[in-house]
Each structure stands twice: as structure tokens, then as C-alpha cells.
C-alpha positions, -999 to 999 in steps of 0.1 A, spaced: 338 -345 48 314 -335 74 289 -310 56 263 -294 82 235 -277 64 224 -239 77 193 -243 101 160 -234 88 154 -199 105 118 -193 114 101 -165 94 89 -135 110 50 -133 113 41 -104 134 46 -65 115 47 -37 141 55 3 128 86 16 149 91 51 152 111 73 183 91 88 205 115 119 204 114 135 166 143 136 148 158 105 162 148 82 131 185 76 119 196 66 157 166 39 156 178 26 124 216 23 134 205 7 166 182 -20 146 211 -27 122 236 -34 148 207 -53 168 199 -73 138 236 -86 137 229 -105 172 198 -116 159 191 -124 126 150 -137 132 141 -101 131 138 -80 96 138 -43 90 121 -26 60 122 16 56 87 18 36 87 49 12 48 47 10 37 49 46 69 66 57 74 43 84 101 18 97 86 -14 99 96 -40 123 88 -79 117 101 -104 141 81 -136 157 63 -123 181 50 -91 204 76 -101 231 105 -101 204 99 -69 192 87 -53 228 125 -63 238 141 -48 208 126 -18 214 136 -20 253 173 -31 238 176 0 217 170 23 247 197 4 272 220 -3 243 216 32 222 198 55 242 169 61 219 130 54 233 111 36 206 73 31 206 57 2 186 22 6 166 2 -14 144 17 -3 108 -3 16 83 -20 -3 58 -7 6 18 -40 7 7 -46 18 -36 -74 36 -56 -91 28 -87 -121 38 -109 -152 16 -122 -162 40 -145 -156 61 -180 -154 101 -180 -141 126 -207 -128 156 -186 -115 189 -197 -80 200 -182 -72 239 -196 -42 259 -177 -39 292 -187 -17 320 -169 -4 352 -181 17 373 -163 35 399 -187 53 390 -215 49 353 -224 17 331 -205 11 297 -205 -13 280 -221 -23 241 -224 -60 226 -231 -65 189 -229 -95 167 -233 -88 134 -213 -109 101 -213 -104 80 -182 -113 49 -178 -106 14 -155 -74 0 -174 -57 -35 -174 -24 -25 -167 -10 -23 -127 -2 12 -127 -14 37 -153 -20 29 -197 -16 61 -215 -30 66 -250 -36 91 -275 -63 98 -300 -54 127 -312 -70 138 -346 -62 175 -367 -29 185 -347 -51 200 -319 -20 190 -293 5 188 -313 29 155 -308 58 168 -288 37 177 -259 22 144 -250 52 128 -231 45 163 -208 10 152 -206 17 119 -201 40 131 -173 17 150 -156 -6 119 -154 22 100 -137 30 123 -114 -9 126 -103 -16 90 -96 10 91 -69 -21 105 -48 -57 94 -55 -85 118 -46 -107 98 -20 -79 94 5 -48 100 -13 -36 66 -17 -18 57 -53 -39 52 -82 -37 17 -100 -55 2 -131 -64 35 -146 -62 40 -186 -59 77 -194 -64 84 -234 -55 124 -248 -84 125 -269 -81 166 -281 -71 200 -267 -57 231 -279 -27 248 -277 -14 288 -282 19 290 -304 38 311 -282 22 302 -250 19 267 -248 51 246 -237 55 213 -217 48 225 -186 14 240 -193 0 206 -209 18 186 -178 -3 211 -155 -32 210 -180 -32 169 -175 -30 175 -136 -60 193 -136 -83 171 -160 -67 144 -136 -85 161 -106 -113 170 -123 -123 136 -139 -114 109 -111 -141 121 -85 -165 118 -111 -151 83 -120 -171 64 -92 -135 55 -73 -129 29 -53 -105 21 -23 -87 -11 -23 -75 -31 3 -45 -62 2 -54 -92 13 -30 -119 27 -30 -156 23 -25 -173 54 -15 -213 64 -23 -214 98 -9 -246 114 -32 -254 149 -37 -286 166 -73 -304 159 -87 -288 188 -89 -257 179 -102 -257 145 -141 -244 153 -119 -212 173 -95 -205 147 -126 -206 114 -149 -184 137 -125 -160 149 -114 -158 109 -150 -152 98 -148 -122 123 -120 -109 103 -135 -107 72 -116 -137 60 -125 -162 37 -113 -201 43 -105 -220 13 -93 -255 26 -84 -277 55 -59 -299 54 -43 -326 77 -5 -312 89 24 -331 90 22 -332 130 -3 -358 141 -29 -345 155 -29 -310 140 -46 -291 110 -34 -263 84 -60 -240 75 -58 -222 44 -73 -189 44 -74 -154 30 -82 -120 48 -75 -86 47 -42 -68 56 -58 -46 79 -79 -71 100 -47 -96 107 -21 -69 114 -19 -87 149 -30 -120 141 4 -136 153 -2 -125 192 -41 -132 192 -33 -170 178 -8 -175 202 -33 -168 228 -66 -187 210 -43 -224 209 -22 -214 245 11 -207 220 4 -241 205 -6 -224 170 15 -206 143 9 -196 105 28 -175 71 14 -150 57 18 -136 22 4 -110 -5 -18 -122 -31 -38 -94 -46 -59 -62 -41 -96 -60 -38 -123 -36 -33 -126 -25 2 -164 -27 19 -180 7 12 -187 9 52 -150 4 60 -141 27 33 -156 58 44 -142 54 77 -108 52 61 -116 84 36 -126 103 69 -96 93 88 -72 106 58 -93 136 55 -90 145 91 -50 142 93 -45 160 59 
């Protein structure tokens, strides 16, 4: 039998943030993507929880300029494309023991929780909870709330309220009031040693970084590893392609600097040149880049 295999479909390599340019017309941009992406299936659509935007990847700026011109003809919605927020993380570099105490009384019963809290950088992705706990000072039952008021803190870091990763958090003592205390005290307690002890923490921001293969013909290797040196990138190898004549570079750079790399190496090798991109890690972002990021946060809080 004749078997013909499915074609290869190219993979998208240029991320744009989509967004209507009337509020409140989020759902009608997503229908109208959904029913677009069943014409054309080189296009993907993510909903990202973190940045809170819809983010469009397809293979170019002209692809996604006419899906966005497509939605308004076809679904009378106006969509406006942007470069896409980057989901940057937080992280500490050093130890602090902090004191968290919550303590409100408003007739009848208060509340009352008191938590010494050691932070320190911690191994683990998210956050490594521990407890050292000597006497009964907290008593047992109350740590999952403290534990949970950790977890719900690190959502949002305090330089520029990105989520908090590598971060060991150890209940080292506290206090507690025998009719006062309950799980919602220590959970606030834990907030506020939380706040109090990561700014004195020395924190960091963190930025992704992306591996790229960029494949180019031969002439344009000098272009492609300046113009990568301008991006804060980092080349690790060159390689012969399987196209005579052309070269894959292997590189790494930041998220933030290549967000639209895909449009400005179309026009460095005349559309000749194309790459994939992927995540590889987190690293510490450039203290000069950082504080512009901090202030930009600060200013749309």
C-alpha cells in the first residue's frame, strides 16, 4: 500500500503578545484564533497565567500582522501585536533569620501567631520548607499554615514582584497564645517574616535565556556573531550545515534581547537565514538591566 508520511510543519519562531485594542474583547480574540488556527495549523496559541497575556507564535511578523488583520475582517475584533512580557523569577544569595508576629484583637477572641524564620538560597526549583523547632514554642499542627503562608508569598517577590525560586525557608521558633493563636494567624505571621526577611536577603532578578541554532549561509557568519554579541549572547560552536555552503551557529542569549530575533535575521541574511529557539535555564540578570526592570514594575504597580 501507498503510505504517505505527514509533512514536516515548520516551527514557529517569532512570539508576539496579542491583546484587543477594545477591553473586554479577550474571549472574541481567542474564538477568532481557534477558528483561524483550523485554516492554518503553523501558528500556535498559548493563554499565559503569569504575564496575563495571549501569546501568539507563528513564523514570521507578516504571519502574525495578517492574523491579526484576519480577525478584524473575519470576526470584527481589532487586535494589536506587542513584544510579549518577559516571565522573569527572583531569588536570594544570602541567609537572614527574620521575625514574623501577627497579633489583632478586636473583642472577644484575637489572633495571635509569632514565628522566627531562617531564609536562605535553597536547591530546590520552587520553595524547601523546614522546621527546627525545639520546646513546643509552635506547636506541630500549625506549621502546614505556616508553610502555606510561605507558598502563597513567593507567588510575588519583593524587588519587582516576579515569583520567587530557589528559596529554603526553615521555622526555627515563635510563640503562640492558647486561645488566640489558630492557622490563620501563623499563615499571616509567615507572610510577614516573608516580607520582612527577603529584602534583606540581597535578592536577585533572573532572566531565561534561550538556546538558539541559527542556520545562515557562510556569508553571513561575522554579521550574525556580532550582532549576537550585541545581544548579550554567548556563542558556543559553529558548525558546517547540511546545506552546502551554509553554517549553524549555536548560541545562547537572553529571552528579552531575542524577543524579535526572527524578523531582524530575516533582514541581516535578505530572508536567506532562519534558527529554533528553546529554554534552557535561568540566570542572574545584569544589575544595570535589573534596575531598570525593578523601576519599570514599580512604576505600573
Amino acid at each position: 500500500p501507498l503510505r504517505i508520511e505527514a509533512p514536516e510543519l515548520p516551527v514557529p519562531c517569532l512570539t508576539l503578545a496579542i491583546s484587543p485594542v477594545n477591553k473586554g474583547e479577550e474571549e472574541k480574540i481567542m474564538q477568532g484564533l481557534v477558528r483561524l488556527k483550523d485554516e492554518d495549523v503553523t501558528f500556535d496559541i498559548v493563554n499565559d497565567p503569569e504575564t496575563r497575556q495571549f501569546r501568539l507564535s507563528g513564523l514570521g511578523e507578516v504571519q502574525l500582522d495578517v492574523i491579526a488583520a484576519r480577525l478584524k475582517s473575519k470576526f470584527g475584533v481589532e487586535a494589536k501585536l506587542s513584544e510579549p512580557r518577559v516571565a522573569y523569577r527572583e531569588t536570594i544569595r544570602k541567609k537572614v533569620k527574620v521575625q514574623g508576629r501577627h497579633k489583632k484583637q478586636t473583642g472577644g477572641h484575637g489572633q495571635f501567631g509569632d514565628v522566627w524564620i531562617v531564609f536562605e538560597p535553597g536547591t530546590e526549583e520552587g520553595m524547601e520548607f523546614a522546621e527546627e523547632v525545639f520546646g513546643g514554642s509552635v506547636p506541630k499542627n500549625y506549621f502546614p499554615a505556616v508553610e502555606k503562608g510561605l507558598q502563597e508569598a513567593i507567588v510575588e517577590g519583593v524587588l519587582a514582584g516576579y515569583p520567587v525560586v530557589h528559596l529554603k525557608a526553615t521555622l526555627v521558633d515563635g510563640s503562640y497564645h492558647d486561645v488566640d493563636s489558630n492557622e490563620l494567624s501563623f499563615k499571616l505571621a509567615a507572610r510577614l517574616a516573608y516580607r520582612a526577611g527577603l529584602p534583606q536577603a540581597d535578592p536577585v532578578l533572573l532572566e531565561p535565556i534561550d538556546k538558539l541554532m541559527v542556520h545562515i549561509p557562510d556569508d553571513y557568519l561575522g554579521d550574525i556573531m556580532g550582532d549576537m554579541n550585541k545581544r548579550r549572547g554567548r556563542i558556543h560552536g559553529i558548525h558546517p550545515d547540511t546545506i552546502p555552503g551554509h553554517q549553524i551557529v549555536e548560541a545562547e542569549a537572553p529571552r528579552d534581547e531575542i524577543a524579535k530575533y526572527a524578523t531582524d535575521l530575516k533582514s541581516m541574511t535578505q530572508g536567506r537565514g532562519w534558527f529554533t529557539v528553546e529554554f534552557v535555564r535561568y540566570e542572574q540578570v545584569p544589575q544595570n538591566i535589573a534596575d531598570k526592570i525593578v523601576a519599570q514594575a514599580q512604576a505600573e504597580e
